[in-house]
N, C-alpha and C positions, 0 to 999 in steps of 0.2 A: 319366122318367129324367133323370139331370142331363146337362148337356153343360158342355163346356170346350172352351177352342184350347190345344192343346198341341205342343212340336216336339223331335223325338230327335236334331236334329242341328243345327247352325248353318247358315245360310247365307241366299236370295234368297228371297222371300214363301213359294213355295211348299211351305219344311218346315213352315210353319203346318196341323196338322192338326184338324178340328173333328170330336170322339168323342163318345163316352158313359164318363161315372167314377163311380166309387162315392166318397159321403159319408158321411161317419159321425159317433157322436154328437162332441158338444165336449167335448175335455178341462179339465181344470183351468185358466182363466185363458183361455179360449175360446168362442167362439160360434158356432155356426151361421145363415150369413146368406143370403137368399135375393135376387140382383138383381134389381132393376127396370132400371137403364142400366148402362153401363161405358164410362169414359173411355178416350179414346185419343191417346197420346201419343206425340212422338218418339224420346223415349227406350225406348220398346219397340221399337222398330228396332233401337237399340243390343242391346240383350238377343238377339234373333233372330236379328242375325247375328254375336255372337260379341263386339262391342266388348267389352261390360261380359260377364262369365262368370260363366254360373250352373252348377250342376252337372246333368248330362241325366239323361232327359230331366225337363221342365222345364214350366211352364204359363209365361202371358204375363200382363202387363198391372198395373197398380200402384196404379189406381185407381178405384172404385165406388160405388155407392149403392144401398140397398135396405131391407131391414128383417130385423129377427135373427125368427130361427124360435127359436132353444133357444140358453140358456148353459151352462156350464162352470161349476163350481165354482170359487169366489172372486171370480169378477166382479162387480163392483160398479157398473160406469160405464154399462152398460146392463142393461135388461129385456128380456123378449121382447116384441116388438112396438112395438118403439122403431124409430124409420125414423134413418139413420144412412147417413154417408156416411162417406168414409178415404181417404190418399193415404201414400203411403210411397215405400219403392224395394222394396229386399232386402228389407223383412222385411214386404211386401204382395204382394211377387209371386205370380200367380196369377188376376189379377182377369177376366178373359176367361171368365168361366162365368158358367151359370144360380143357382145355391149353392156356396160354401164352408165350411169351416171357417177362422177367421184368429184371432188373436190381439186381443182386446178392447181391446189399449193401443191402437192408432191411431184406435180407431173415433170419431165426431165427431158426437154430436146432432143432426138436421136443424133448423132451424126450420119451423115449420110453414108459413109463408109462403115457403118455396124447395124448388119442384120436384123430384123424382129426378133427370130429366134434368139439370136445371140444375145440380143438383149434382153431377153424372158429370162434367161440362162443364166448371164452374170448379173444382174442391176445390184440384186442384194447380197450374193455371193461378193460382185467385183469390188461393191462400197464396204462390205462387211473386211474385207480382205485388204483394203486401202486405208483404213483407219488402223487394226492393227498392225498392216506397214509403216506407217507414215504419222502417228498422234500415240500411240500407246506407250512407247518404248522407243528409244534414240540409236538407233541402230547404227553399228560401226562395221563398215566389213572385218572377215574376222569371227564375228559376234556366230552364236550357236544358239537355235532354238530346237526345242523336241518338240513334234506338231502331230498330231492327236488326228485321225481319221485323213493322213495324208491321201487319200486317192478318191475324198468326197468334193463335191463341188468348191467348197471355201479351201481344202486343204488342194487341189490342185494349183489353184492361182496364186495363194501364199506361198507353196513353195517354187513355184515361176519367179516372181518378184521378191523374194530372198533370193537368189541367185542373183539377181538382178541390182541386191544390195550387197554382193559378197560375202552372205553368210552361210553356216554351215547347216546343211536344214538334216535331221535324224528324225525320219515318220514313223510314223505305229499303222501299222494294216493285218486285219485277220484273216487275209490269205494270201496265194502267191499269185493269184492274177491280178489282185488291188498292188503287190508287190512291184510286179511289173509296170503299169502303170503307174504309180509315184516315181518311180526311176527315173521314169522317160520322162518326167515333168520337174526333173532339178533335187529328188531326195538324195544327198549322198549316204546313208544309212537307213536299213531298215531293219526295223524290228516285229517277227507278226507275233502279236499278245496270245495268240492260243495258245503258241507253247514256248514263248520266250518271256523273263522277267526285263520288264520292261527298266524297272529302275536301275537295276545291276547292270543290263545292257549299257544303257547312258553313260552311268559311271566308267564302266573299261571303257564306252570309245572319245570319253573327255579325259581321259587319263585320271581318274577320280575326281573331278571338278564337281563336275555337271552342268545344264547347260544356263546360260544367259535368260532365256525365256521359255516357258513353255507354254504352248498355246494348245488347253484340253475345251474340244468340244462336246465330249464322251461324258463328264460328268462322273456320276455314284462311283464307276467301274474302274476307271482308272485317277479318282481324285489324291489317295494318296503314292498313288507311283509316281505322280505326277508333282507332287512336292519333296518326294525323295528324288527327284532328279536335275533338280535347280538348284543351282549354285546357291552358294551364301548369299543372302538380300541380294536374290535376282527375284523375278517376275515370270508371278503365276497368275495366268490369264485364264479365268472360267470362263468361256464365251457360247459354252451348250450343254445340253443334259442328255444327248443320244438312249445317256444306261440309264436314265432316271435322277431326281436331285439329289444335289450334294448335300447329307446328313449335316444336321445342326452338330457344330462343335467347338470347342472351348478355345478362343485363340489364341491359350497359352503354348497349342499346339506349335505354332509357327515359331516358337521361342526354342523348342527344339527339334526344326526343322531348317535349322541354317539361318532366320529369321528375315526370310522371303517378304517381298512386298506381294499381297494380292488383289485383285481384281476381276471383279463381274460386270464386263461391259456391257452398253444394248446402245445398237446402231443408232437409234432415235435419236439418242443424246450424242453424236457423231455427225449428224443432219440436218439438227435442229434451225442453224446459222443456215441461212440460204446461201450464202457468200462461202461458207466452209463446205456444205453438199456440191458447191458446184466447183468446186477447188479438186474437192475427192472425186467427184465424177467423169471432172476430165482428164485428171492423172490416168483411173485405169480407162476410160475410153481409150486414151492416147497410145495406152503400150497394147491395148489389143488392136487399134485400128495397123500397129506398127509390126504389129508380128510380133512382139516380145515377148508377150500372153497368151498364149492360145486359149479360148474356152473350148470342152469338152463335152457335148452334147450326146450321153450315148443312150440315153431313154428317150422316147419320144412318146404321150399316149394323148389318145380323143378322151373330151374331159365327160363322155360317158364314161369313160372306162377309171375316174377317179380310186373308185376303191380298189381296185387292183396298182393303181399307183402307188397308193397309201400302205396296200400291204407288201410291197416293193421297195420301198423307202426305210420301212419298219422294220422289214426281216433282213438289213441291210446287203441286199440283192442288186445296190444301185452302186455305178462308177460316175464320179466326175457330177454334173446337172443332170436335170431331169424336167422336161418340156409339155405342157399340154398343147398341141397344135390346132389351130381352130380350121 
């Protein structure tokens, strides 16, 4: 029998419900896929309690790996028995099950050399993380970014591959075992925000500058340290809400703020181009099939056990990815 997490109402982990559903054949321009792992993200919180709205009730989850059982007529971009990972938003929700049915256009060839897990792990971390290396900002070694939840799944691969591009990466973590871990993954500075001022830090270890770019995923909590810490017309990159959204405010703000370029990116529009998805896909395939990238799998749970994922993610109790294993 197939299982799924699914919830008929918004709200705190526990409308996460883990069933039995029925699957049926693929239609036109569909396939039928059977997981091996399923990624776990933040942004599935949003979904569950109501930020983002989806129509109820609802499955969860955006991202997976496994291998197609049956296609649909017209597809082309897989066979059966092709092993295949996808990340999406809307139009992947769902991924919290043993099989589904999804639409063939997001699906992504595994190499044979990277893992199911692995690929549950990075697909949307590794593309999320390869657009802000490689399309956001023109990176020169040299260059310095201040990187927001350094020792969470996005911010370990980002600071791999800034090293990677010889720059100088200064993370933010709220304790010293996330401390430790950023270290060992390329931060040469660390700052932990419980009881260090994050903006003043930056400045003494830029020599008053501050940095090139910073990349906050944190949102409300640290929005304006986070523009007190970029250089004059450098790049302030929203890319998550971890503490909740960023307050409506006047953008005369940025006029005396060094007057920063800013930006709230969303991967979609990073993937859109099939021809560009598969440009960033096999950048980080390639530096993780190479050792250059390590992913970090140090969660692992049965997608019964959803809501304790969800409250493990939340109470940020998680290092590195976070896996549901089928």
């Amino acid at each position: 029998m197939v299982k799924a997490v699914r919830f008929y109402e918004t709200g705190a982990p526990e409308v996460l419900r883990y069933e039995n559903v029925e699957v049926g054949d693929p239609g036109p321009g569909q396939v039928r896929l059977r997981h091996v792992a399923v990624g776990l993200n933040y942004a599935d919180t949003y979904v569950r309690s109501g930020i983002y709205q989806v129509p109820l009730p609802s499955g969860i989850g955006c991202e997976a790996s496994g291998i197609v059982v049956a296609v649909g007529d017209g597809v082309t971009n897989v066979t059966v028995g092709d092993r295949v990972t996808y990340t999406g938003f809307m139009n992947t929700i769902g991924a919290y099950c043993t099989e589904r049915l999804i639409s063939a256009a997001p699906l992504i060839k595994l190499p044979a050399n990277i893992g199911f897990e692995t690929a549950a792990a990075m697909t949307m971390r590794g593309l999320t993380s390869a657009y802000l290396m490689r399309r956001i900002y023109p990176f020169q070694a040299g260059d310095s970014i201040l990187l927001h939840a350094a020792a969470g799944g996005v911010g370990l691969i980002v600071s791999q591959w800034a090293k990677l591009l010889g720059l100088t990466v200064i993370g933010t973590v709220s304790s010293e075992a996330k401390a430790e871990v950023a270290r060992a993954h390329g931060c040469d500075h660390i700052i932990n925000y419980s009881h260090e001022d994050i903006a003043k830090s930056v400045r003494e270890l830029t020599g008053g500058r501050g940095v090139d770019v910073v990349i906050d995923s944190v949102g409300k909590d640290t929005f304006m340290a986070s523009l007190d810490s970029v250089k004059r017309r450098g790049l302030m990159v929203c890319v998550g809400t971890a503490s909740g959204s960023i307050p409506p405010f006047d953008p005369q703000l940025l006029a005396f703020k060094g007057s920063p370029y800013l930006t709230r990116p969303a991967l979609a529009d990073y993937i859109a181009d099939p021809a560009e998805k598969v440009a960033l896909s096999e950048e980080i395939f390639g530096h993780v099939a190479a050792g250059r990238i390590k992913i970090e799998i140090n969660q692992q749970y049965a997608l019964a056990d959803a809501a304790q994922a969800h409250r493990d993610i939340e109470g940020r109790k998680t290092i590195g990815s976070s896996i549901f294993v089928i």
